[in-house]
C-alpha angles and dihedrals in degrees: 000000000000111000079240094055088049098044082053090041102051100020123023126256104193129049116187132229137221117248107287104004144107095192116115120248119217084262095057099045085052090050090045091055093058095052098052090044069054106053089034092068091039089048081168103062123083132198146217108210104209110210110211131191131189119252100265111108133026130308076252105053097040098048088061087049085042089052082045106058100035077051089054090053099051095041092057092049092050085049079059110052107279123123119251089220086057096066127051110199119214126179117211086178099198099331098098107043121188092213122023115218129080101251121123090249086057091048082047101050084044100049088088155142117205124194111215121194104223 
């Protein structure tokens, strides 16, 4: 398997949003905490966090929640000891959807941060 793969398999590599926020939910923090234990044993491996919105709003708009939540996410790793040069942040706004339909379980599965090992 792929160390992706791997990274999503024992560890989690994407947390989900409410609508229209970038705070982190209890999930997410827990999630978050796995993948710095993660990056902490691999010191060599960096990350992009890709920031992800459903497809309610505009592109604009999106894209600057998008910027938000893949922001929360860094900014949470590097609270927790990893270093801020170690994850690039990018924001698709609501360009790349997980799951294609307009019902609110496609908007929640969308709503999401997704940490890619470079």
């Amino acid at each position: 398997a792929s160390q992706q793969a791997r990274f999503a398999q024992e560890v989690g590599d994407v947390v989900y949003f409410a609508y229209d926020s970038s705070a982190l939910t209890t999930e997410a923090r827990e999630t978050l905490q796995r993948q710095a234990n993660w990056l902490k044993q691999y010191p060599a491996i960096n990350v992009t966090i890709e920031g992800h919105c459903d497809e309610r709003g505009t592109r604009e708009y999106n894209l600057a929640l998008g910027e938000r939540r893949a922001n929360s996410i860094k900014n949470y790793l590097t609270s927790l000891g990893i270093s801020s040069s170690r994850v690039d942040t990018v924001s698709y706004g609501k360009e790349r959807p997980a799951v294609l339909g307009s019902t609110p379980v496609a908007w929640a599965k969308n709503r999401r941060g997704v940490t890619v090992i470079e």
